[in-house]
C-alpha positions in Angstrom: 8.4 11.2 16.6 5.4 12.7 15.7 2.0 11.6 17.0 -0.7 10.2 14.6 -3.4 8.2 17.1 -4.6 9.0 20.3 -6.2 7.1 22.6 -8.1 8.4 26.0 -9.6 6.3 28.8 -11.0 4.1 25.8 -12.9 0.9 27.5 -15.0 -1.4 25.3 -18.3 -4.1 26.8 -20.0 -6.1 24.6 -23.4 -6.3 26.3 -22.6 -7.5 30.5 -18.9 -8.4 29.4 -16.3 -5.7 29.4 -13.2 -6.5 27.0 -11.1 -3.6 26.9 -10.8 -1.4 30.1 -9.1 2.1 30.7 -7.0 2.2 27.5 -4.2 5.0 27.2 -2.2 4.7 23.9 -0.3 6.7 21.1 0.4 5.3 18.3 3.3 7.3 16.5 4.1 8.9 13.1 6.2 6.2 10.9 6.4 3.2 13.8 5.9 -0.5 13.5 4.1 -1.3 16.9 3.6 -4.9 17.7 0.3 -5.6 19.9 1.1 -8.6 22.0 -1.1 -10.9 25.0 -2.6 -13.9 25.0 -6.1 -15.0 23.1 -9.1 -13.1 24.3 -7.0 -10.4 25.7 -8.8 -7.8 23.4 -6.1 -7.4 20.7 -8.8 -7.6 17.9 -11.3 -5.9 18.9 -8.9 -2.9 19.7 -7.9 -3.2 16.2 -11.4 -2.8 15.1 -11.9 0.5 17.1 -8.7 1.8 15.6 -9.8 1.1 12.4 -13.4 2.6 13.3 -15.2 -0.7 12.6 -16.4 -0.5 16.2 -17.5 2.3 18.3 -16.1 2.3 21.9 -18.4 1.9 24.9 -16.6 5.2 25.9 -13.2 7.1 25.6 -11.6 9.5 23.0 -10.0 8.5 19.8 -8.0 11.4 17.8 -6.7 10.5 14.3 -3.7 12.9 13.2 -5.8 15.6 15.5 -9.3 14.7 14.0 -12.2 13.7 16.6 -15.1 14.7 14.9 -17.6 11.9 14.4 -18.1 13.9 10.3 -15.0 13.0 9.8 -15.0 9.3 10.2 -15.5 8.4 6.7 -12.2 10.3 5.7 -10.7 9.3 8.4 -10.9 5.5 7.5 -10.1 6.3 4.1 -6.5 7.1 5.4 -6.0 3.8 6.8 -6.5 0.1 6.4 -6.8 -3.5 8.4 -5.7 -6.9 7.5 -7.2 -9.6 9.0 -5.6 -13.1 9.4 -7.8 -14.7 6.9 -8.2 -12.5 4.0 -11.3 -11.8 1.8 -11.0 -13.5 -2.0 -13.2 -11.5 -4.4 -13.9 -14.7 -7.3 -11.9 -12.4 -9.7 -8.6 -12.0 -10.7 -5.5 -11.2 -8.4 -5.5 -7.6 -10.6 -8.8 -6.8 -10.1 -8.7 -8.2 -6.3 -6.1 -5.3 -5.6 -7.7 -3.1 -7.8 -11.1 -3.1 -5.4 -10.3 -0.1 -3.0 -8.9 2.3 -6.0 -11.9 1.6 -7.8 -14.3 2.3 -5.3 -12.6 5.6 -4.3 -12.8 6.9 -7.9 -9.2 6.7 -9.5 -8.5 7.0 -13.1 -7.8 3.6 -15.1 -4.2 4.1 -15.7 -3.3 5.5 -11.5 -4.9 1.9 -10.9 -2.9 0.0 -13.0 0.3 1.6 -11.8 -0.3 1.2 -8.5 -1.8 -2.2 -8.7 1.6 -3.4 -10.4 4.0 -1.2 -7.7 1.9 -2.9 -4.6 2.3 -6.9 -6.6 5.9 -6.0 -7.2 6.4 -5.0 -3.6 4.5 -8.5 -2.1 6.6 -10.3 -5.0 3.5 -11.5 -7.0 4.5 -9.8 -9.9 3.3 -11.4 -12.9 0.1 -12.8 -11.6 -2.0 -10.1 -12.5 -4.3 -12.2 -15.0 -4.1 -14.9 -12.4 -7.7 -16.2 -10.7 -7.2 -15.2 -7.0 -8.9 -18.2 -5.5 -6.1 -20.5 -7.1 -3.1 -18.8 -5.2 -1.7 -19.9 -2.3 -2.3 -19.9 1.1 0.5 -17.6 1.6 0.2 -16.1 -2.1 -3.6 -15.4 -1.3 -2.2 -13.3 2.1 0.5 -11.5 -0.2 -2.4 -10.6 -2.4 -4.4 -9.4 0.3 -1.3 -7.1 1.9 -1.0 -5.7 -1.8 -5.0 -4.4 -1.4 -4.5 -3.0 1.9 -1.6 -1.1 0.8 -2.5 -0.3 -2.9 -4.1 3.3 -1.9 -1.0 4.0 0.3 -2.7 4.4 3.6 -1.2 6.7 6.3 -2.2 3.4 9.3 -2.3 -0.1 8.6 -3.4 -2.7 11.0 -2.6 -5.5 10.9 -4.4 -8.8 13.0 -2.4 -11.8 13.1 -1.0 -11.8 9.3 1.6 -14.3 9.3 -0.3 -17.1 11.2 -0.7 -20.6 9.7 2.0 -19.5 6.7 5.3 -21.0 6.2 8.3 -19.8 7.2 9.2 -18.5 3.5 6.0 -16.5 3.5 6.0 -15.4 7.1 9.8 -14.1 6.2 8.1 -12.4 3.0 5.4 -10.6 4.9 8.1 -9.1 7.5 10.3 -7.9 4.6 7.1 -6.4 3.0 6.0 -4.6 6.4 10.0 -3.1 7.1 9.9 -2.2 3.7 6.6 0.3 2.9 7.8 1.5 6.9 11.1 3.0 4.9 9.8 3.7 1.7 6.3 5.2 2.4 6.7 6.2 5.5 3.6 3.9 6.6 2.7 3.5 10.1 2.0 -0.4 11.3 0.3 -1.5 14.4 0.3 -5.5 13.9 -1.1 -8.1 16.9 0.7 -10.8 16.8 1.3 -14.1 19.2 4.7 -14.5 17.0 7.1 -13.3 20.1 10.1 -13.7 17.9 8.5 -11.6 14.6 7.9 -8.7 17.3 11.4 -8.9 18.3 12.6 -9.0 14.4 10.1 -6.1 13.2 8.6 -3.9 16.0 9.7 -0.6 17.4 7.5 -0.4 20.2 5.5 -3.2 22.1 2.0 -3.5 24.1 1.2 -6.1 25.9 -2.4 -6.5 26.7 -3.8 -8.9 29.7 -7.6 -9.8 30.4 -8.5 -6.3 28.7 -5.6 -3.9 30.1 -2.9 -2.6 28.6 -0.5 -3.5 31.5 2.5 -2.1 29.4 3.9 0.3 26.7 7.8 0.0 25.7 10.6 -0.3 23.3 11.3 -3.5 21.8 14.3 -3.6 24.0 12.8 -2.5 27.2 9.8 -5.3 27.1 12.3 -7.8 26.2 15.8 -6.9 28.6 14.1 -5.2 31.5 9.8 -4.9 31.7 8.2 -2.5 34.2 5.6 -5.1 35.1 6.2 -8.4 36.8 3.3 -9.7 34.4 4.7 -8.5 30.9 8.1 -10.4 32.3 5.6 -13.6 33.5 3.9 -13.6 30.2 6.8 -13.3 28.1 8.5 -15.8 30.1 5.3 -18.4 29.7 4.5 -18.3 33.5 1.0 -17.2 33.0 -2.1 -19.2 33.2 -5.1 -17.7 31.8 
């Protein structure tokens, strides 16, 4: 599978306190990788630098081959985050999914197409006309999935986007994410604490620990046979942090 993100020797300090240290990922072409570890480990904040939110305190980051600082702004146009409690513009659920197109310039009728594929696909389809701040908890997450993935982004991250929701949505949300994976092709890198949604969706799994990325695997080999004792302790609940 084709590489799209490299990371090199990345490590991350916020003033005295260093959160992510010597960090050696690839994120590949057309996966769904699950970020895993417990609160604190660093999951979000490595999110952030992927999405180019935050600069690392050192290390090399290469985006489908692209380093160059100029290219930032492109680059981030390619992909998009989700955070676990989405922003509701006070506007309706149409022109709440509408935002990104807008701002990049597309033509009135590409929006409304696309706005109506990306409701369709997160099963809000008729709410359009709808005030977004009356939706749903997990209606208002939908809604927010539907504007990260309106302007078909190449990466989407994904922090924590199925906590607090019911079962119903949570199941919704994991259809939604398999399904742009096989028809768009989309790459997903998701942190999640939901061990059983990372067994039902992912491809490949990290586990991060007190800022270290202790492990990189399949589903199946974090799960049937770990290379570190610690993935196997954490997974198993033996950890104290």
């Amino acid at each position: 599978m084709q590489e799209l993100f490299r990371i090199e020797n990345l490590c991350m300090a916020f003033g005295e306190k260093e959160v992510l240290r010597n960090i050696n990922l690839t994120i590949r072409r057309g996966e769904i990788f699950a970020l895993i570890g417990p609160s604190g480990a660093g999951k979000t904040t490595l999110l952030r630098i992927l999405n180019l939110f935050e600069k690392p305190t050192r290390g090399n980051l290469k985006f489908n081959g692209l380093a160059n600082e100029g290219e930032i702004n492109n680059i981030r146009r390619r992909m998009s985050l989700l955070f676990q409690t989405p922003a509701i513009f006070k506007a309706s659920v149409f022109d709440n999914v509408a935002y990104g197109l807008r701002v990049r310039g597309i033509d009135k009728m590409t929006i409304e197409n696309k706005v109506k594929s990306a409701l369709n696909i997160v099963g809000l389809e008729g709410k359009e006309a709808q005030k977004a701040r009356t939706l749903s908890a997990g209606e208002a997450q939908r809604m927010a999935f539907a504007r990260a993935i309106v302007y078909d982004p190449e990466l989407l991250l994904l922090d924590e986007p199925t906590a607090n929701l019911d079962p119903a949505n949570v199941a919704k949300i994991e259809e939604v994410i398999k399904r742009i994976r096989s028809e768009r092709g989309t790459t997903i890198v998701i942190a999640t604490h939901n061990i059983p949604q990372v067994r039902r969706i992912a491809d490949r799994v990290g586990i991060l620990l007190n800022g270290e990325l202790i492990e990189v695997n399949t589903k199946e080999g974090i799960f049937m046979a770990p290379e570190d004792a610690r993935s196997e302790a954490f997974l198993k609940g033996e950890m104290i942090y």
